[in-house]
N, C-alpha and C positions, 0 to 999 in steps of 0.2 A: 617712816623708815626708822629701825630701830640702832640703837649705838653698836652694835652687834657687826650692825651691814657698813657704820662709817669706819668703824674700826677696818673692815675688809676690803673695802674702797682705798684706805689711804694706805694699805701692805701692797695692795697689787700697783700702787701706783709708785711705790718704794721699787719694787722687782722691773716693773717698767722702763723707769728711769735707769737702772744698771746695764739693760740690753739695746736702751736707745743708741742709735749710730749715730756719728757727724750729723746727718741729714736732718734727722730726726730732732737732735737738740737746735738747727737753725729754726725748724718751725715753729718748735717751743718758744722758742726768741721773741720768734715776730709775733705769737700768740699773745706772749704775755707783753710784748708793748705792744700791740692792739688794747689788750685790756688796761695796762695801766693806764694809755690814754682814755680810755672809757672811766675808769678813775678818775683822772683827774676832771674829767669833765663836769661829772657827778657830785666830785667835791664842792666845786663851782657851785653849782645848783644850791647843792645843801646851805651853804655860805651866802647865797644871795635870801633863800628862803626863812634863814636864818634873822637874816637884818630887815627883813619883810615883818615878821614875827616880834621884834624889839628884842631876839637874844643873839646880835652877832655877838662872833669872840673871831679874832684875826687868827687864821692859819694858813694864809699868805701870806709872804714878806717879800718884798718889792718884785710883785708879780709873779711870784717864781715858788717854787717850792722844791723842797729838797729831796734828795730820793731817801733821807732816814725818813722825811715825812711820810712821805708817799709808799713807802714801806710799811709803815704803820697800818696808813689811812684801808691800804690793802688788806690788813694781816685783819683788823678790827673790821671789814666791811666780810670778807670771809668767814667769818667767827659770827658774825650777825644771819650770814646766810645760810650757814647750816646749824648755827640755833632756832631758826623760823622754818626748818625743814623737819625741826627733832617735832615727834609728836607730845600731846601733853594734855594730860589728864585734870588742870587747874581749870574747875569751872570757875565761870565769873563771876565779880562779886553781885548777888543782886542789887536789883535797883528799884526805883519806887515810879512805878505805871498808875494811872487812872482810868477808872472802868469806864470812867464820864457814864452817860445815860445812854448808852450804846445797846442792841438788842441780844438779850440770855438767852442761850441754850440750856436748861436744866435746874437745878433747885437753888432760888436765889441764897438759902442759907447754906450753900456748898462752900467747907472749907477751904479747900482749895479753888482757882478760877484760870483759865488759859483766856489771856487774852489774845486774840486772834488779829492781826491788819491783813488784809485780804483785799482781794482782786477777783470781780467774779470773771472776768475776761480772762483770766490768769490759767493756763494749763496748768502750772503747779500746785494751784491752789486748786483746782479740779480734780489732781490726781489726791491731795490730801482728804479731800472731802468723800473719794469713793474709796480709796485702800484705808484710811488710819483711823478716821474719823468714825467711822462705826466701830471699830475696836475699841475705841475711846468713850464712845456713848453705850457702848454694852459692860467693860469691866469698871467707870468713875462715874459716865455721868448721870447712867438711870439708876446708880445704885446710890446719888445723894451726896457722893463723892468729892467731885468736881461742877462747875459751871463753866462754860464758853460764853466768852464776852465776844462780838464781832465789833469790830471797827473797821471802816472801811481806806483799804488805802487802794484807789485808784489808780492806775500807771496810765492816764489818757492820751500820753505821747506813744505808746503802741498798743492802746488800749480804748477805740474810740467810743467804744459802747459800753465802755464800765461805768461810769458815769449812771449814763440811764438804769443800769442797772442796779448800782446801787440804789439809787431811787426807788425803782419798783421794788425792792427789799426792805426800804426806810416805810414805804406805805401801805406792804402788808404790814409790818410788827405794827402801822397804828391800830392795824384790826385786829391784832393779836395772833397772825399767823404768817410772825417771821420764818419760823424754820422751814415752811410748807412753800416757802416760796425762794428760800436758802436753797432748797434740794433743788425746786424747779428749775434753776437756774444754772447749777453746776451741772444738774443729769442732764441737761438738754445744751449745753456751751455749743457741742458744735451744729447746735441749728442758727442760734440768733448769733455766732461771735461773729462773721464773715457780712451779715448783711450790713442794708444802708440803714443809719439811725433810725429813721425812720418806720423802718419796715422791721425791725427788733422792736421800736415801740409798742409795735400792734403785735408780736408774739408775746411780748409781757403781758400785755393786755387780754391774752386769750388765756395766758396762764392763770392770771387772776381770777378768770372763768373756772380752770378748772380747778382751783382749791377753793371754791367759793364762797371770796370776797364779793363785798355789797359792791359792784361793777362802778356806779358813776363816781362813789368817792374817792375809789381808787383810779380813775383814770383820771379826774380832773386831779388828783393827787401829781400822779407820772406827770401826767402836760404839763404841770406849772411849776414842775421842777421845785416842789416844796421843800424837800431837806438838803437842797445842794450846800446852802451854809451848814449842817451839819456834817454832810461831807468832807467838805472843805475846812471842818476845825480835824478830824480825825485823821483829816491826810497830814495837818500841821503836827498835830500833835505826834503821830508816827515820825515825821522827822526831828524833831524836836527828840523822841528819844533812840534816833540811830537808825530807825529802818530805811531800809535803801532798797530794801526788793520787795514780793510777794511768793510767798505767804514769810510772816514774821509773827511769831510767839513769843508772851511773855509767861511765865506758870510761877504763880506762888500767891500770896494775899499782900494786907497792906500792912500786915503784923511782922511776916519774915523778909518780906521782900520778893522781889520777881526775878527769876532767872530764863535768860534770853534762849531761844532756838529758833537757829535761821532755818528756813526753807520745810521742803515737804520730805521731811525726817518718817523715819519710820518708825512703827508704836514704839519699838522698845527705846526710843530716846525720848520717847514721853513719859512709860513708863517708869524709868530708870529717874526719872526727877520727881513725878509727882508721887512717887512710893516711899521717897527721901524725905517728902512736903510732909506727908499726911504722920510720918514717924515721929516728928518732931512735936 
């Protein structure tokens, strides 16, 4: 919402207030102590969270607070609310990611690198992988550009087969055909995402077949659950720097830094960062 429309918002609510009747201003009334009680409740919160934290500072005084306070405490949580509604063009600062020994997409001396946490269970990261990602691999990364780093971040509280999946991805890159089996999994989600583990195992297992991998290494790979401790550092490692969903990007090196992109964004907010990357 642009300063344009709050400016317009708060004329009509100027004219409003001149045509309101009697009635009208009683409901006002009760609206706004509805709300200040919501206020003050709020304030509470913030005050105990506060002293949870090691930075209370007293803005209660013997249980009670004053309506200049509470005037304030209004005027500054409204002014907060439609500052976190203005939009804003300040990307964030970057930050410093580690590729760890995770599986590439493309030329490992690409100056640029997006590192990827993904979910193969994931629809969103499903849809990244069939709308953006070829975009991405046609104009950065076959041309030397860019590389994709995968990391795996699981969500197996609604995601019971990511897991094994990831798996069957950790055990073709030892044969050297991660991507072959990258694709196999996101083109084909909705056949293994709904079954029993079990019965997903033996469709990886046939997929391995068909990009073919040497069959028994790779299944005694899948069964014994070989790289679950490498799963499980890159699911830390993801929260460790802030991802909380699937899919999460980080795009830049270790020279300028990485700048974050949440979700399954469309090329040109890939583009728009890595064309900034590569200028520099």
């Amino acid at each position: 919402m642009s300063s344009e429309d709050f400016d317009l918002i708060e004329n009509n609510n100027e004219n409003n207030n001149e045509n309101n009747n009697e009635n009208n201003n009683e409901k006002v009334s009760v609206k706004k102590s509805t709300f200040n009680g919501l206020i003050i409740g709020l304030i509470v919160v913030i005050v105990v969270a506060a002293f949870f934290a090691g930075s209370y500072t007293s803005i209660l005084n013997s249980n009670q607070i004053s309506q200049e306070e509470l005037d304030e405490a209004v005027a500054k949580l409204e002014l907060k609310m439609l500052q976190n509604q203005l939009p804003t063009d300040q990307p964030k600062p970057p930050v410093k990611i580690s590729v760890d020994n995770d599986p590439v997409i493309g030329n490992l001396d690409a100056p640029i690198t997006i590192i990827e946490f993904s979910d193969f269970q994931c629809p969103f990261c499903a849809r990244f992988h069939i709308q953006t990602l070829p975009l991405i691999l046609d104009q950065y990364i076959e041309q030397g550009k860019v590389k994709l780093v995968f990391r795996d971040f699981p969500i197996q509280s609604i995601h019971p087969n990511a897991v094994p999946a990831s798996v069957a991805a950790e055990c073709a890159n030892e044969q050297d055909k991660f991507k072959e089996m990258h694709d196999m999994l996101f083109d084909n989600q909705n056949e293994w995402n709904n079954q029993e583990t079990a019965d997903a195992l033996s469709l990886f297992s046939q997929y391995a077949t068909e990009i073919q991998l040497e069959q028994e290494t790779f299944d005694s790979c899948l069964i014994n659950g070989k790289y679950i401790e490498e799963i499980k550092h890159d699911l830390d490692d993801g929260r460790d720097y802030g991802v909380s969903g699937t899919p999460g990007f980080f795009i830049g090196n270790d020279e300028i830094g990485y700048v974050e992109l949440k979700g399954a964004q469309p090329f040109d907010s890939f583009k728009k960062i890595i064309d900034t990357q590569l200028d520099k």
